[in-house]
C-alpha positions as protocol buffer text, in pm:
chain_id: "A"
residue {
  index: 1
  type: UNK
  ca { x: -630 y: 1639 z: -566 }
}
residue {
  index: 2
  type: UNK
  ca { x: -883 y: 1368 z: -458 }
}
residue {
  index: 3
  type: UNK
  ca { x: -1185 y: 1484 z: -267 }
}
residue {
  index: 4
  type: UNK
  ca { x: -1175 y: 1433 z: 139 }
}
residue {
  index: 5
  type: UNK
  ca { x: -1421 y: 1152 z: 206 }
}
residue {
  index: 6
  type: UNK
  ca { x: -1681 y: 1247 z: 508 }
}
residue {
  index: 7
  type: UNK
  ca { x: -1731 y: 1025 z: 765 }
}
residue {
  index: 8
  type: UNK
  ca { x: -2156 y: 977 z: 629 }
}
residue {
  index: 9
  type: UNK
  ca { x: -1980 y: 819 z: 319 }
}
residue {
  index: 10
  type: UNK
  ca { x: -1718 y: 639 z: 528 }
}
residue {
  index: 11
  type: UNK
  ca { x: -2061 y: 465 z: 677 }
}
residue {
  index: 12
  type: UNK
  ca { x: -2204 y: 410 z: 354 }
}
residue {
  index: 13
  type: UNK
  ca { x: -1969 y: 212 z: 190 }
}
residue {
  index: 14
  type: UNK
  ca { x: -1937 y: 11 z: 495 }
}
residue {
  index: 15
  type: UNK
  ca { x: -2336 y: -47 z: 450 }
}
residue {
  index: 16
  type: UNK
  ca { x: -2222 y: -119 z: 85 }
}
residue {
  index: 17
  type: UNK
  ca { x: -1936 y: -390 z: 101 }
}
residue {
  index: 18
  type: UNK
  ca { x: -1987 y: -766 z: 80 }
}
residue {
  index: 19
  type: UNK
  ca { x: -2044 y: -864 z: 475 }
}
residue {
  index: 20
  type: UNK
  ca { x: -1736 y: -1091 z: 403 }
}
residue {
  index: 21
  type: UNK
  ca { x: -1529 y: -826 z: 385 }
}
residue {
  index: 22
  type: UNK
  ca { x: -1456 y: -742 z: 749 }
}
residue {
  index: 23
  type: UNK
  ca { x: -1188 y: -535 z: 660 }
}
residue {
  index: 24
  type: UNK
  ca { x: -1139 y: -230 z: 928 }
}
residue {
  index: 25
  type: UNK
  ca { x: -1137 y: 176 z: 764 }
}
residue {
  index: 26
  type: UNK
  ca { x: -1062 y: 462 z: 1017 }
}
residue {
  index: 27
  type: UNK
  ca { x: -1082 y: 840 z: 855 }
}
residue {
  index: 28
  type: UNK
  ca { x: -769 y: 1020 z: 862 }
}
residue {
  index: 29
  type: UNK
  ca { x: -775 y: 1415 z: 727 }
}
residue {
  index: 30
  type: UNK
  ca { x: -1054 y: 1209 z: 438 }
}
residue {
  index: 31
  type: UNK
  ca { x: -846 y: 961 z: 343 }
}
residue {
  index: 32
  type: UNK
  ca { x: -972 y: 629 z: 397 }
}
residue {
  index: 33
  type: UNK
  ca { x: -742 y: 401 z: 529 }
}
residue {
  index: 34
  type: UNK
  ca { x: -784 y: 26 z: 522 }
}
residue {
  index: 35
  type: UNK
  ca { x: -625 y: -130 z: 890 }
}
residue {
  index: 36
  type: UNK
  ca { x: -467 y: -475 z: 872 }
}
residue {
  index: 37
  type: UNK
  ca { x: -601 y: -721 z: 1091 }
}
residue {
  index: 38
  type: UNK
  ca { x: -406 y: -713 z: 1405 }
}
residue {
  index: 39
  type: UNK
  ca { x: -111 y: -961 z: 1419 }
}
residue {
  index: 40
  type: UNK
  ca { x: -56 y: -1158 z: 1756 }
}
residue {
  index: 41
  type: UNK
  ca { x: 234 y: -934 z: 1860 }
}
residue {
  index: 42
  type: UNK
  ca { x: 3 y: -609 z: 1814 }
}
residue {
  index: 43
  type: UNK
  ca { x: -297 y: -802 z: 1951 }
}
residue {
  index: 44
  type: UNK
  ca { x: -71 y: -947 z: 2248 }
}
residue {
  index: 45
  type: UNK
  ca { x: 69 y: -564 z: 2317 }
}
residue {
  index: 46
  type: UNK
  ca { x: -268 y: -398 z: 2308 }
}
residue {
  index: 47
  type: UNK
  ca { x: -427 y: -698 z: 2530 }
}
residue {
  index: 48
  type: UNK
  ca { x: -184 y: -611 z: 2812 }
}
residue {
  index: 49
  type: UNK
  ca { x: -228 y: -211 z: 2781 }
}
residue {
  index: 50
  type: UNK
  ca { x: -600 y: -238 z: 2779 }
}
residue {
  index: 51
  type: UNK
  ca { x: -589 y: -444 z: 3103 }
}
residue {
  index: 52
  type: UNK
  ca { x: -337 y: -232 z: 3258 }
}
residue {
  index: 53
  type: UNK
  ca { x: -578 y: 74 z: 3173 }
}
residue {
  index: 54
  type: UNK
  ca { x: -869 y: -91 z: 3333 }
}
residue {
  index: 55
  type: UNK
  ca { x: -739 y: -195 z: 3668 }
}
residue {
  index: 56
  type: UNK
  ca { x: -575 y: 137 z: 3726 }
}
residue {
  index: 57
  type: UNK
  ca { x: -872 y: 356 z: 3639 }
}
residue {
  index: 58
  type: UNK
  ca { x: -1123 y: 120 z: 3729 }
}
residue {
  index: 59
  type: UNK
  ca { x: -1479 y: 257 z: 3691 }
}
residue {
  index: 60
  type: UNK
  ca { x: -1393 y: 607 z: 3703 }
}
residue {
  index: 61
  type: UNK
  ca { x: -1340 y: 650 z: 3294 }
}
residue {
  index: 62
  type: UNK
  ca { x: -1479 y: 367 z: 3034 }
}
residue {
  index: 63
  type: UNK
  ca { x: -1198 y: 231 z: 2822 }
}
residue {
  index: 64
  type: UNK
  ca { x: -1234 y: 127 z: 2476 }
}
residue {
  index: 65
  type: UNK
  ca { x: -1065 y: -87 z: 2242 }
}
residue {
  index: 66
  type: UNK
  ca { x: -1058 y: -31 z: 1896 }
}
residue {
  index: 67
  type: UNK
  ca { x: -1327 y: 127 z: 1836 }
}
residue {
  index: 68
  type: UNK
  ca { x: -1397 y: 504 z: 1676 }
}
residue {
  index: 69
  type: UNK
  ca { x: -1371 y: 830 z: 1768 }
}
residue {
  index: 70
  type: UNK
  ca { x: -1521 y: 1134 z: 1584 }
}
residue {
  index: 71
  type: UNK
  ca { x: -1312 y: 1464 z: 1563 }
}
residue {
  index: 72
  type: UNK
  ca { x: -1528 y: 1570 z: 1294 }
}
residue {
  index: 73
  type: UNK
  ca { x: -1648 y: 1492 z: 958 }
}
residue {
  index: 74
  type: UNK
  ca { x: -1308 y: 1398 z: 788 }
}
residue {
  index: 75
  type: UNK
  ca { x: -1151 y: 1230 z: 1049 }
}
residue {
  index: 76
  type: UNK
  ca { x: -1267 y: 889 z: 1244 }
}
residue {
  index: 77
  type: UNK
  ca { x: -960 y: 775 z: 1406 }
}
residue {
  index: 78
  type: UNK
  ca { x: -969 y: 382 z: 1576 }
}
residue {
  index: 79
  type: UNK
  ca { x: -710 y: 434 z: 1822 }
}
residue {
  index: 80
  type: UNK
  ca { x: -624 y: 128 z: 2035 }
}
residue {
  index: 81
  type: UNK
  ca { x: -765 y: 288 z: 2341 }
}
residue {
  index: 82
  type: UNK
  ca { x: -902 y: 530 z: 2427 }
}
residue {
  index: 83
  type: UNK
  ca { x: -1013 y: 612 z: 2783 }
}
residue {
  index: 84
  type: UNK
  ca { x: -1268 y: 817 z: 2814 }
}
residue {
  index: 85
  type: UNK
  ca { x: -1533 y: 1003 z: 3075 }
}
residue {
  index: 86
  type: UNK
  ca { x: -1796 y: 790 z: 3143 }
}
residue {
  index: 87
  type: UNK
  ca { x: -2158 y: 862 z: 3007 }
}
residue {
  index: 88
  type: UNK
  ca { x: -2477 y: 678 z: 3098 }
}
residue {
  index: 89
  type: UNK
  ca { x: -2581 y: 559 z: 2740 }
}
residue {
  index: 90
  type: UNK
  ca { x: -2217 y: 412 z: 2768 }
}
residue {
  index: 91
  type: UNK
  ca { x: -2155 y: 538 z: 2374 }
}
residue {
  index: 92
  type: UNK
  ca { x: -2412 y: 333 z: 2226 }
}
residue {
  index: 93
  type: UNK
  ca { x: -2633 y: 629 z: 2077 }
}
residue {
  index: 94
  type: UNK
  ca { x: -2318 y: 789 z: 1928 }
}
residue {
  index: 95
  type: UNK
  ca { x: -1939 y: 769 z: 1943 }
}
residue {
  index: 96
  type: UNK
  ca { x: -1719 y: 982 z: 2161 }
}
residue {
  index: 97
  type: UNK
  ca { x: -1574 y: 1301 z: 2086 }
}
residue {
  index: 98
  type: UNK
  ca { x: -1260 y: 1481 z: 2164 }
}
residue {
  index: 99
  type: UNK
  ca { x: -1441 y: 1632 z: 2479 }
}
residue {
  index: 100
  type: UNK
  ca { x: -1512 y: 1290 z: 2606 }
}
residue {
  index: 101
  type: UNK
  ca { x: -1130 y: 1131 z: 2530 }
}
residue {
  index: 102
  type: UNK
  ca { x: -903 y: 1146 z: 2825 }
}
residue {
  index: 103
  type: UNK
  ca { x: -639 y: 960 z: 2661 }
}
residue {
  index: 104
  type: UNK
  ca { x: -575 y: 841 z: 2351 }
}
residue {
  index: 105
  type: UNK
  ca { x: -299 y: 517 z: 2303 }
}
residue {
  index: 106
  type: UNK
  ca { x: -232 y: 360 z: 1979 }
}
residue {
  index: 107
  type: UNK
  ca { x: 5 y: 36 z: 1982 }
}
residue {
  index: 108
  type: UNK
  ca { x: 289 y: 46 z: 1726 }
}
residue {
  index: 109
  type: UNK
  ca { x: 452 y: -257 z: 1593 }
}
residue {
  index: 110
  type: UNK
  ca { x: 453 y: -199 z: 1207 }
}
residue {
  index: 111
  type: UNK
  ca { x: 296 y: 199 z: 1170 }
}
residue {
  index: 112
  type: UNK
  ca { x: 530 y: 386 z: 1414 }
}
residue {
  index: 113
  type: UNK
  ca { x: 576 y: 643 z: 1159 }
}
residue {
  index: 114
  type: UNK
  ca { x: 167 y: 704 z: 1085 }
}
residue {
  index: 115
  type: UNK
  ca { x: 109 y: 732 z: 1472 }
}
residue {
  index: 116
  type: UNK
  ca { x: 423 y: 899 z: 1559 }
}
residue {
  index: 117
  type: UNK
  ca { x: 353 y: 1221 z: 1302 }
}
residue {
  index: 118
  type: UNK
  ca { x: -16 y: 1184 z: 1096 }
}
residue {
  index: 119
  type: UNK
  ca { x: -219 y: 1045 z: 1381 }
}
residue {
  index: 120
  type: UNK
  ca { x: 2 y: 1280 z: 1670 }
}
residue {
  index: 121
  type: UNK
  ca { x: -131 y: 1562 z: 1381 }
}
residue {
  index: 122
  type: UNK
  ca { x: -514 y: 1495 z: 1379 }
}
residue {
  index: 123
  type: UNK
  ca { x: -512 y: 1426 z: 1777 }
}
residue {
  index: 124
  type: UNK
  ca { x: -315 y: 1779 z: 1836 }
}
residue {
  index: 125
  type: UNK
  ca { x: -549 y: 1939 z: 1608 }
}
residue {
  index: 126
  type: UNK
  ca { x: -893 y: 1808 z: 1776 }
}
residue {
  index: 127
  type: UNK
  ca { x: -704 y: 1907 z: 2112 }
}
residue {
  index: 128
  type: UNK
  ca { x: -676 y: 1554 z: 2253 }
}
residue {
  index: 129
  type: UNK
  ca { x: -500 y: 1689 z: 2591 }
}
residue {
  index: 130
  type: UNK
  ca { x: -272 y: 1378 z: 2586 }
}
residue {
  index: 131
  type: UNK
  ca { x: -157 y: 1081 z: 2375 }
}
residue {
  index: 132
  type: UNK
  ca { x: 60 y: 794 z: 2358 }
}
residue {
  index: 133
  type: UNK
  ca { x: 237 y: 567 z: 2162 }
}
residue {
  index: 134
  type: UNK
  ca { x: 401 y: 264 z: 2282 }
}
residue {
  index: 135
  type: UNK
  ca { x: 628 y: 97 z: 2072 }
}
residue {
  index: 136
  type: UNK
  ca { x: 654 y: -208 z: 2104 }
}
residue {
  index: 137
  type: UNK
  ca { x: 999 y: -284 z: 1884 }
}
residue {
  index: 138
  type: UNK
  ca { x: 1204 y: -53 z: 2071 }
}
residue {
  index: 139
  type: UNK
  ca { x: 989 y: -111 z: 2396 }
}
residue {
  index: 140
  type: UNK
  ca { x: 943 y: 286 z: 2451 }
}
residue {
  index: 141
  type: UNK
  ca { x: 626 y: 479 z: 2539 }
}
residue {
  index: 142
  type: UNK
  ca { x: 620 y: 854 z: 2388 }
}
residue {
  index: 143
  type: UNK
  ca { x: 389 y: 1049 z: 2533 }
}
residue {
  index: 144
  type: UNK
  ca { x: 267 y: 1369 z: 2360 }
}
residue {
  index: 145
  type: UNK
  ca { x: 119 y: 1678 z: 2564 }
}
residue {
  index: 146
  type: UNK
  ca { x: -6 y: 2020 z: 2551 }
}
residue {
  index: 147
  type: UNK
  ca { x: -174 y: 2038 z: 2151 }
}
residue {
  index: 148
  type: UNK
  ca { x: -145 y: 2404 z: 2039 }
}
residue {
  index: 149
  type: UNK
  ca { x: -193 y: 2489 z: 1707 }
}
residue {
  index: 150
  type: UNK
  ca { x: -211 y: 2129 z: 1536 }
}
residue {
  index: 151
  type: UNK
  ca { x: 88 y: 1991 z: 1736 }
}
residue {
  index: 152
  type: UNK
  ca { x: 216 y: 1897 z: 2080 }
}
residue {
  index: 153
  type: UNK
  ca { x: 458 y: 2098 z: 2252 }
}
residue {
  index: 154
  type: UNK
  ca { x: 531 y: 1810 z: 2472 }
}
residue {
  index: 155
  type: UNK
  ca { x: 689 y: 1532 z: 2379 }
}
residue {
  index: 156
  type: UNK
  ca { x: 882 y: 1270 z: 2596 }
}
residue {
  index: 157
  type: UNK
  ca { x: 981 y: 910 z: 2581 }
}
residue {
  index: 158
  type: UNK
  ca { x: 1015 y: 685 z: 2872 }
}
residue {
  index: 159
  type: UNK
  ca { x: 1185 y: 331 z: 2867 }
}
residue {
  index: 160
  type: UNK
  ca { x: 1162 y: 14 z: 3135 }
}
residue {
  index: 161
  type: UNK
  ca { x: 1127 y: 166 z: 3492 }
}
residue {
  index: 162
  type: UNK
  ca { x: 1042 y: 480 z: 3384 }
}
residue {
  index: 163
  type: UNK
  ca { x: 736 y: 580 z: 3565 }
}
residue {
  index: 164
  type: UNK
  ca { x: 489 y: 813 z: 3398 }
}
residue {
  index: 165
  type: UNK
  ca { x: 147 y: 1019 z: 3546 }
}
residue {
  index: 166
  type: UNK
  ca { x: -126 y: 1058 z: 3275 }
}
residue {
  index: 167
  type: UNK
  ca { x: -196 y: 1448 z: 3297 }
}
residue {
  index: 168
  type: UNK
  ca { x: -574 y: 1411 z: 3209 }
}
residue {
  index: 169
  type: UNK
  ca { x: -649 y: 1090 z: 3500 }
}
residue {
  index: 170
  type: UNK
  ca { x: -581 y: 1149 z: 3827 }
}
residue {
  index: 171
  type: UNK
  ca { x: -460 y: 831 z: 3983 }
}
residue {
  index: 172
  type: UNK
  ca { x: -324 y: 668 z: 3638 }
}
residue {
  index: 173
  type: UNK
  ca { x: 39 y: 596 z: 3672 }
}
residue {
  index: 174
  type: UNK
  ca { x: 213 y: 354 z: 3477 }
}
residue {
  index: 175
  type: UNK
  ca { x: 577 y: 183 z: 3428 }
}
residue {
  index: 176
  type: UNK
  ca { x: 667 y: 112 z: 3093 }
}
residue {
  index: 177
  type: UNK
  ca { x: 739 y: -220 z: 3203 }
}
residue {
  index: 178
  type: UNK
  ca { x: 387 y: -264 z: 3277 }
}
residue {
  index: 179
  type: UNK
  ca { x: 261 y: -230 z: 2934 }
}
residue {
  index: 180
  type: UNK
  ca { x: 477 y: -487 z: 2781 }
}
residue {
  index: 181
  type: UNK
  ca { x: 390 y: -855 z: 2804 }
}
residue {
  index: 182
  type: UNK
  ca { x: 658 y: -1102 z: 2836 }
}
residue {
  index: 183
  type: UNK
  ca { x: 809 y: -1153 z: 2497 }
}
């Protein structure tokens, strides 16, 4: 068994690589996994969410794109967004943790498997009250609720009209519809 890399080392071979190499990492259970670069489908898909997100919840939570979260010091997670309370250094002295995430939505279009069961795993276990999935081939949102014991109990899937109420942000309600640009 390989050792679980910590997020310090995750850092340092970032520091390390060739500036060239823009390659995205996240840090799943130590395991460092290299992200493709976003395809204009998945780019297109997480374009509309975010905006969605930010004109429903306006400047009551901070929503962020892409960029880290620390559970702890095997597992840095990039989720597509995450929404978030606000904070007045806005994140820029350190990244947020699972007391500060609200929401957590990754867009699927090729790892519906990873976020559906390895990524639901780690955000269950760091007791991330609520996350989503949209997928984006079948058109379906999943949302996952209620992490006890490394899982959700909670798990539904809406399609279309279906109208869902984010649990954690009062005012946040979504159709499916409205997450999915015009394809």
């Amino acid at each position: 068994m390989r050792p679980r890399v910590t997020v310090e080392e995750l850092y340092r071979l970032y520091e390390e690589r060739d500036p060239a190499d823009a390659q995205r990492m996240e840090l799943i259970e130590g395991e460092i996994v290299f992200m493709m670069p976003p395809g204009p489908l998945h780019s297109g898909f997480t374009d509309e969410v975010e905006d969605v997100i930010r004109r429903k919840v306006g400047s009551a939570c901070r929503v962020r794109c892409q960029h880290p979260i620390r559970i702890n010091s095997h597992n840095e997670p990039q989720p597509d967004i995450a929404v978030v309370k606000p904070r007045k250094d806005a994140y820029a002295l350190s990244h947020p943790s699972p007391d500060d995430v609200l929401l957590i939505i990754e867009v699927s279009d090729s790892s519906l498997e990873f976020d559906l069961n390895i990524k639901r795993r780690v955000y269950a276990k760091a007791e991330i009250a609520e996350y989503w999935v949209l997928d984006v081939n079948s058109r379906e949102l999943h949302v996952f609720l209620n992490p006890w014991e490394g899982d959700y109990t909670q798990h539904a899937t809406y399609q279309g009209e279906d109208e869902w109420a984010c649990t954690m942000i009062g005012g946040l309600m979504v159709r499916v519809r409205e997450l999915l640009p015009a394809v």
